[in-house]
C-alpha positions as CSV (number, residue, x, y, z in Angstrom):
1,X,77.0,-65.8,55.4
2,X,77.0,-62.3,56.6
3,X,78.9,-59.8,54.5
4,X,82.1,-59.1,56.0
5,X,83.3,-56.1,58.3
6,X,85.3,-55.0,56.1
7,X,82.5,-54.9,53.3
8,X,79.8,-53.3,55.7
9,X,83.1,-50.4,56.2
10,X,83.4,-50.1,52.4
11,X,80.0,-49.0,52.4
12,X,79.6,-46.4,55.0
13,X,79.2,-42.7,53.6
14,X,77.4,-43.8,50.5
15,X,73.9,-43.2,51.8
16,X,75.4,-39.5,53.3
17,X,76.2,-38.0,50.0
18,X,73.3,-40.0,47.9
19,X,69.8,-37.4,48.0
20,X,67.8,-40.6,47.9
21,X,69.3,-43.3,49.3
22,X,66.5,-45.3,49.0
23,X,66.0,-44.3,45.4
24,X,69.9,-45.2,45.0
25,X,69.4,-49.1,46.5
26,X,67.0,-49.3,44.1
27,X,69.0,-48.1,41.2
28,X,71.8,-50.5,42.2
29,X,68.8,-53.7,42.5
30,X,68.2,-53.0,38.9
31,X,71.4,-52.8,37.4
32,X,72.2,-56.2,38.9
33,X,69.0,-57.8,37.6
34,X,69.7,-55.9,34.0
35,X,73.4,-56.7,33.9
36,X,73.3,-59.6,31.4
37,X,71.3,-57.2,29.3
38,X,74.1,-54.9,29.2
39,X,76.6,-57.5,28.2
40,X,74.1,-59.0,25.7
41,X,73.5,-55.6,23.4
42,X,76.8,-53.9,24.1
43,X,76.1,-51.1,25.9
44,X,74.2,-49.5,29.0
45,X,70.9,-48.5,27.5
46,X,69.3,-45.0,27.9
47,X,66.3,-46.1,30.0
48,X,69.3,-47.3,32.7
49,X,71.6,-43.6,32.1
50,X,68.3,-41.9,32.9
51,X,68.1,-43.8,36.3
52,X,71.5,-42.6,37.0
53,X,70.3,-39.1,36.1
54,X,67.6,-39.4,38.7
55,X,69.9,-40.4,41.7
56,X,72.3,-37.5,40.5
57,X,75.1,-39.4,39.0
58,X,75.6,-37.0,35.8
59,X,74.9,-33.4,37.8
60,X,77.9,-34.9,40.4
61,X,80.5,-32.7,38.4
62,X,78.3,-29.7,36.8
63,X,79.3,-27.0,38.4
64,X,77.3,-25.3,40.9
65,X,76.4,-22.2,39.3
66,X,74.4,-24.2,36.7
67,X,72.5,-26.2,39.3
68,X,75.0,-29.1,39.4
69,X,76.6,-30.6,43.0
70,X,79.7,-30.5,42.5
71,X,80.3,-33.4,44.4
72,X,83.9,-33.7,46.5
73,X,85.7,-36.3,44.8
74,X,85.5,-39.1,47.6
75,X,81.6,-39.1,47.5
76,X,81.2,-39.7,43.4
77,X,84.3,-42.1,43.6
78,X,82.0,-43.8,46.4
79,X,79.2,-44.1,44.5
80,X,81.2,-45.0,41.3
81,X,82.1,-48.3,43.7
82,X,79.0,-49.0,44.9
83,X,77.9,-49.2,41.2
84,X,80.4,-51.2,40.1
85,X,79.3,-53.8,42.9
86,X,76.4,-54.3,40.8
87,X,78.1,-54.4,37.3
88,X,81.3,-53.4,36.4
89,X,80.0,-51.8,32.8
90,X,77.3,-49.9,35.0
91,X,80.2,-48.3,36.8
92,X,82.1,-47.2,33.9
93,X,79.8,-45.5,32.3
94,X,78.7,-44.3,35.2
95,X,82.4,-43.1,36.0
96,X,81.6,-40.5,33.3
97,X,79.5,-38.5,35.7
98,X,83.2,-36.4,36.6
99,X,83.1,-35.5,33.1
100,X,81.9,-31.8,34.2
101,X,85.5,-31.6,35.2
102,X,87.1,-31.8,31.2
103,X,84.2,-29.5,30.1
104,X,85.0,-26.9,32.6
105,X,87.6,-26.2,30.5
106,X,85.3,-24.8,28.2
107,X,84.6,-21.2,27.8
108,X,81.8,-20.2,30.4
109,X,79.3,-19.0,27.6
110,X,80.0,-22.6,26.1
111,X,78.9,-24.3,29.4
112,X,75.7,-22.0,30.5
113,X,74.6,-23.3,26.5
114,X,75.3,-26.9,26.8
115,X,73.9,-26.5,30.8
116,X,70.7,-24.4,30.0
117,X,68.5,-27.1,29.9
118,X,69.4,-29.5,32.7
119,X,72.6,-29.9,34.9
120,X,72.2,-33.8,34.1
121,X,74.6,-34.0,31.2
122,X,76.4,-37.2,29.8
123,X,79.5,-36.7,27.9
124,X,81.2,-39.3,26.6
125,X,84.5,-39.4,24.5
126,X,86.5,-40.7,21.9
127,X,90.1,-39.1,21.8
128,X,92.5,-41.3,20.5
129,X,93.9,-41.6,17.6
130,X,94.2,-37.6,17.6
131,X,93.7,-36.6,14.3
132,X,94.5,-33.7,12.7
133,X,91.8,-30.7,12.3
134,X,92.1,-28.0,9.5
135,X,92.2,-24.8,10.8
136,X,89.1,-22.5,9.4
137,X,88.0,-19.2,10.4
138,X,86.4,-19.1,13.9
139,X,87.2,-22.8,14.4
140,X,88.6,-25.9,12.8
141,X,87.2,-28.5,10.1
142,X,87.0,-32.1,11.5
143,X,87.6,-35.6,9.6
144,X,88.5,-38.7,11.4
145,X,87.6,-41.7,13.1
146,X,88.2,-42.3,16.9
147,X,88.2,-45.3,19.4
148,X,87.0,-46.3,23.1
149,X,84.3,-43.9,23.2
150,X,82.9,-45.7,26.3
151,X,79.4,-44.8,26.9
152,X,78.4,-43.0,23.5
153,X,75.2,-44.5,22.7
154,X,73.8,-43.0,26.0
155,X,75.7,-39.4,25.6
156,X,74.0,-36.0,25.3
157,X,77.7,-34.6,23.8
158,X,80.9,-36.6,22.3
159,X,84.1,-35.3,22.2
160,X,86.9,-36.4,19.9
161,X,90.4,-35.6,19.7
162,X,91.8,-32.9,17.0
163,X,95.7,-32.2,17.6
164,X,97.2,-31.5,21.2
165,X,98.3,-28.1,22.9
166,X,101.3,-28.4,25.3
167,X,101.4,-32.1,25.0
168,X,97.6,-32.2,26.4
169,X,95.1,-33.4,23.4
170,X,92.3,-30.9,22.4
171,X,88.8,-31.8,22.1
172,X,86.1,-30.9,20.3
173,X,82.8,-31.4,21.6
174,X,79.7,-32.5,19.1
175,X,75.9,-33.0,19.5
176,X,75.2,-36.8,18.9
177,X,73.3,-36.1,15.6
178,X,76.6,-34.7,14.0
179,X,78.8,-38.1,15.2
180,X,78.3,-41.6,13.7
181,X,78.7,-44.5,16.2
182,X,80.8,-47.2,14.6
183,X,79.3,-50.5,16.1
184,X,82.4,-52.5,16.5
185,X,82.7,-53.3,20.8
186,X,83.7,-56.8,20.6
187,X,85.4,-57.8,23.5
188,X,86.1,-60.3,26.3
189,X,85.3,-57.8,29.6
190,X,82.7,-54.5,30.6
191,X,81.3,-55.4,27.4
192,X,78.2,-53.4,28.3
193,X,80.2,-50.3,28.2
194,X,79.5,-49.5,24.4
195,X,82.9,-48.2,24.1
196,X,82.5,-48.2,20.3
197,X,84.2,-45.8,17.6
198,X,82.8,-42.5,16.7
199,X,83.3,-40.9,13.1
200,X,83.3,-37.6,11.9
201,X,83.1,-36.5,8.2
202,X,83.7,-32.7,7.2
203,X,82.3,-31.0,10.6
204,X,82.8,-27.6,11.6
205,X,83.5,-27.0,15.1
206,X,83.5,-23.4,16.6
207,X,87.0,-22.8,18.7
208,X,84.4,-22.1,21.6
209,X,83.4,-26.1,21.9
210,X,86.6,-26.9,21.7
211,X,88.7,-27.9,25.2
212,X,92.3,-28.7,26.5
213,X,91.7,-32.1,28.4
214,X,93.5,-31.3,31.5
215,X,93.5,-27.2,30.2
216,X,92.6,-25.2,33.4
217,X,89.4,-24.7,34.4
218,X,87.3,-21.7,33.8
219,X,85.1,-22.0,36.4
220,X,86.2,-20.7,40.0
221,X,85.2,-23.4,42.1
222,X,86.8,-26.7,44.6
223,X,86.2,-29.5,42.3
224,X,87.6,-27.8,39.0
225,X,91.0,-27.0,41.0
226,X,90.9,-31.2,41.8
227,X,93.3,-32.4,39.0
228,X,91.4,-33.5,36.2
229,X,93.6,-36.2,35.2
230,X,94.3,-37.8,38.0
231,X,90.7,-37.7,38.8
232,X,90.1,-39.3,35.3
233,X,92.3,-42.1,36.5
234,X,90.4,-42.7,39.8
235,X,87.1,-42.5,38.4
236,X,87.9,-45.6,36.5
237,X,90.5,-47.3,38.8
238,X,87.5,-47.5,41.6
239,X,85.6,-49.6,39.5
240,X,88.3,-52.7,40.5
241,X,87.3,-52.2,44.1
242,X,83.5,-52.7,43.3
243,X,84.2,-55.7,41.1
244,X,86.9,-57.1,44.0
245,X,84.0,-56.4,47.0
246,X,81.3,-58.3,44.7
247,X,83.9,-61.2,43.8
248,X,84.6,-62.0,47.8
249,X,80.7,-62.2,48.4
250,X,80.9,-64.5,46.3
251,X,83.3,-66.4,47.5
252,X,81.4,-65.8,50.9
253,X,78.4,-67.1,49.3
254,X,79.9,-70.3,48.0
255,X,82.2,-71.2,51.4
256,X,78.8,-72.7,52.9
257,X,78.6,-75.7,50.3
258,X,80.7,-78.6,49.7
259,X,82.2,-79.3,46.3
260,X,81.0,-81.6,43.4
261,X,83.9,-84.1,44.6
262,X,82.5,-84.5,47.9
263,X,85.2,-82.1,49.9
264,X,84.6,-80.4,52.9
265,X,83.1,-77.1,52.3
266,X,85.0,-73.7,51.4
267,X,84.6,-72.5,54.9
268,X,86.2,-75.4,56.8
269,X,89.2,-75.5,54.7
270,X,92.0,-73.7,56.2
271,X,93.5,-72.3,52.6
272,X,90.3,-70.6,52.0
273,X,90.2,-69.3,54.9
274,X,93.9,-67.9,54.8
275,X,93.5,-66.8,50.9
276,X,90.0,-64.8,52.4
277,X,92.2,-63.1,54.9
278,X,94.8,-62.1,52.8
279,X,92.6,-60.9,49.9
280,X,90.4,-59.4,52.4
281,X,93.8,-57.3,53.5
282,X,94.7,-56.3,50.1
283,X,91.8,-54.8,49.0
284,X,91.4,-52.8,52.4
285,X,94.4,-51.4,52.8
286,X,94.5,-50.5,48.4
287,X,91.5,-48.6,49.1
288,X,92.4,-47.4,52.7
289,X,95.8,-45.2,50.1
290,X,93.3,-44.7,47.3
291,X,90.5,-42.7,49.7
292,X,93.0,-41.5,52.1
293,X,95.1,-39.8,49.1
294,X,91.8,-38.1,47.8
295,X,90.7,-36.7,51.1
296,X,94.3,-35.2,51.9
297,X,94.5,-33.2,48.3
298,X,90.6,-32.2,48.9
299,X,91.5,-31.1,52.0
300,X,93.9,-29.1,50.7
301,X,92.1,-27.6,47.7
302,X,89.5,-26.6,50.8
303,X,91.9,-24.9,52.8
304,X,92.7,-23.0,49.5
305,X,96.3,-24.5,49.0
306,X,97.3,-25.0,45.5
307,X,98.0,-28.7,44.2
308,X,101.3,-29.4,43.8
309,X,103.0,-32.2,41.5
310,X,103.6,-34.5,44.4
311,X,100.1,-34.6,45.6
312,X,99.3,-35.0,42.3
313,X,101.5,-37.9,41.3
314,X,100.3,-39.8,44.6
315,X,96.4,-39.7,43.1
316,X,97.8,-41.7,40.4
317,X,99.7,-43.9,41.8
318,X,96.9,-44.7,43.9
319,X,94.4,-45.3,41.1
320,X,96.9,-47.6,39.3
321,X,97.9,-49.4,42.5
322,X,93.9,-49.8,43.9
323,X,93.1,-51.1,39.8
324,X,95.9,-53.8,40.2
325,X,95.4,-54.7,43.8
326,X,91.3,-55.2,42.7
327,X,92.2,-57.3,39.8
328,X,94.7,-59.5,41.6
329,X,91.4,-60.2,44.7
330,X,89.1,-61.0,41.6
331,X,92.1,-63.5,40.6
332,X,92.2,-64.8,44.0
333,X,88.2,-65.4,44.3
334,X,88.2,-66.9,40.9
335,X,91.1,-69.3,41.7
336,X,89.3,-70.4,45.3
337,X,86.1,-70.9,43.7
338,X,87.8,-74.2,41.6
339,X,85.6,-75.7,38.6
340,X,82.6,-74.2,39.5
341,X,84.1,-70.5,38.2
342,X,84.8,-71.6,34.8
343,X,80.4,-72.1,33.3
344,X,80.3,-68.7,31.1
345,X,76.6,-67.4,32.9
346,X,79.1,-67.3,37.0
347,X,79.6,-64.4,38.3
348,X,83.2,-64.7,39.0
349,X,83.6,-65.2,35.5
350,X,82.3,-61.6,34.7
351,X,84.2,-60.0,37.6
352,X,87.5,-61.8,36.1
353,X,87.2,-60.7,32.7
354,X,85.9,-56.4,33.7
355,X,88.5,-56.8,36.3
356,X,91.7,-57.6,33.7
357,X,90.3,-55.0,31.2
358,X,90.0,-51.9,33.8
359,X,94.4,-52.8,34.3
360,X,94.6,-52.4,30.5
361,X,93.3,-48.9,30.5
362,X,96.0,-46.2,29.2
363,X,95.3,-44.5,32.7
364,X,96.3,-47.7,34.9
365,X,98.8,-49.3,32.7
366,X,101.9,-50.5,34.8
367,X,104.2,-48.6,33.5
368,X,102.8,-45.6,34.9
369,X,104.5,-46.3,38.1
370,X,107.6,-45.3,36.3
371,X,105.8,-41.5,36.4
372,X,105.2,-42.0,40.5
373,X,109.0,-43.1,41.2
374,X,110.3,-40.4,39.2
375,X,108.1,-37.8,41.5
376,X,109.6,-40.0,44.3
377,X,113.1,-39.7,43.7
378,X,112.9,-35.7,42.2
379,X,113.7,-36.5,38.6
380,X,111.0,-35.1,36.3
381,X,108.1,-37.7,35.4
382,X,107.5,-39.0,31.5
383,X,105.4,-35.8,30.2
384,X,101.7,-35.8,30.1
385,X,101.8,-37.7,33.7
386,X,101.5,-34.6,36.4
């Protein structure tokens, strides 16, 4: 069956903003034949992050006076989707290519040091718990053990979280060979992220690779002026409306044949039909807000207009609203797809379970929609959300 109109639209601008395209198609070909890999040893391995190198996914947010792109937001969050298509684990880790926009927070010396070899840098984090850091001389003293450090085993730099400044948490950034990767991602969905605990015994940290995640940015340029948060939340939210697009093909794919009961085929049944449409709606007009909310603040930021709290507050309601309204299609493909969805080694069974654990993320939690109807109605939001 031919991929929908809707999925051929999801598509278009990809290619524009990709150097290879070609090279890009080919990079999304092997993450789908290696996903099972990923699943199977917890993590995406470094052979696969240096693929992602190669089509520019970790130089998208290094700035462009250290021979990054700098890539406007709707173009990575693009190619974020696209990824995610292929393998929802693939696309989270992948997400971390907008990293460059934390670390701009850095001091500029900090960044030309941690740039001067290649703009292709993968950071990966693990903030939370904060602990607390001892104050020494010149820096601070770090113990602790941290969790959800999604993509570490791939990661040129980790950060972890010492303490917070204004309510925002402060980070301190480490070379891998100074952080030990706890081995503990066990879990029902994007197992292949590797989002595994990193520990830290008796490290001193200069205050220079240290950060304020969401600090302003000291480097003068578009994408750093893009609020770093809310841009956090996208980068992950958009990984639902890869996993959504794949789990209607699917469906698409299995409406030709009957089922093992002898019922007419998917496509001649009219609730499959009507669920299609409906699902089909959902996700285009989620992502329709989500792309449409990020163009109008880049725009903005272009025309040199500051960001102000409402335009930020409507990125993330869009990123929460585009990671529920993905994970409720991926519901609705699972629950047309009958028996045959249930076998462990179906696809709809791995777009299900990434799906439901991209809605548990701190970022897209529900309750976050208590921050956008505060902004709404002009009472201030729960703090940290703007």
């Amino acid at each position: 069956m031919l991929r929908s109109a809707v999925a051929q639209q999801a598509s278009i601008g990809v290619d524009e903003q990709v150097v290879d395209s070609q090279a890009f198609a080919q990079v999304l070909d092997e993450v789908r034949q290696r996903r099972n890999e990923f699943d199977s040893v917890s993590h995406v391995p470094r052979d696969m992050i240096e693929r992602f190198k190669q089509v520019g996914i970790y130089r998208a947010a290094t700035p462009k006076c250290f021979g990054g792109d700098a890539l406007a937001p709707a173009k990575f969050l693009q190619m974020i989707e696209r990824i995610s298509e292929a393998d929802g684990s693939a696309g989270w880790v992948a997400s971390f290519g907008s990293a460059g926009v934390y670390l701009a927070a850095l001091p500029p010396e900090t960044l030309a040091e941690i740039y001067a070899d290649s703009p292709d840098l993968v950071f990966a984090g693990g903030l939370f718990p904060l602990q607390p850091a001892e104050a020494v001389e010149g820096g601070w003293q770090v113990n602790g053990t941290w969790k959800f450090a999604s993509g570490c085993k791939g990661a040129d730099l980790l950060g972890v979280g010492i303490g917070a400044a204004g309510g925002k948490p402060r980070t301190a950034v480490f070379r891998p060979d100074q952080v030990e990767i706890v081995e503990n991602w066990d879990v029902v969905g994007l197992k292949g992220t590797g989002s595994h605990d990193l520990r830290v015994t008796d490290k001193r940290i200069d205050e220079r690779w240290t950060f304020i995640r969401g600090g302003a940015a000291t480097i003068d340029e578009p994408l750093f002026r893009y609020p770093s948060i809310a841009y956090a939340a996208q980068v992950l939210a958009v990984v639902n409306l890869g996993l959504a697009r794949a789990a209607l093909d699917e469906v698409s794919r299995m409406a030709g044949g009957g089922g093992i009961t002898g019922a007419p085929k998917m496509a001649d049944r009219a609730y499959v039909r009507i669920e299609i449409a409906k699902a089909e709606a959902r996700l285009a007009a989620a992502r329709g807000f989500f792309y449409n909310a990020t163009e109008q603040v880049w725009d903005s930021i272009l025309k040199g207009n500051p960001v102000t709290p409402e335009q930020t507050s409507l990125l993330r309601l869009s990123a929460i609203h585009v990671s529920q309204a993905g994970a409720a299609v991926v519901q609705s493909a699972y629950s047309l797809a009958g028996t045959t969805a249930i076998y462990l080694r179906h696809p709809l069974q791995r777009y299900l379970r990434d799906s439901m654990v991209v809605t548990q993320h701190a970022f897209l939690s529900e309750g976050l929609y208590d921050g956008a109807g505060s902004v709404f109605l002009g009472v201030p939001p729960f703090p940290g959300y703007i």
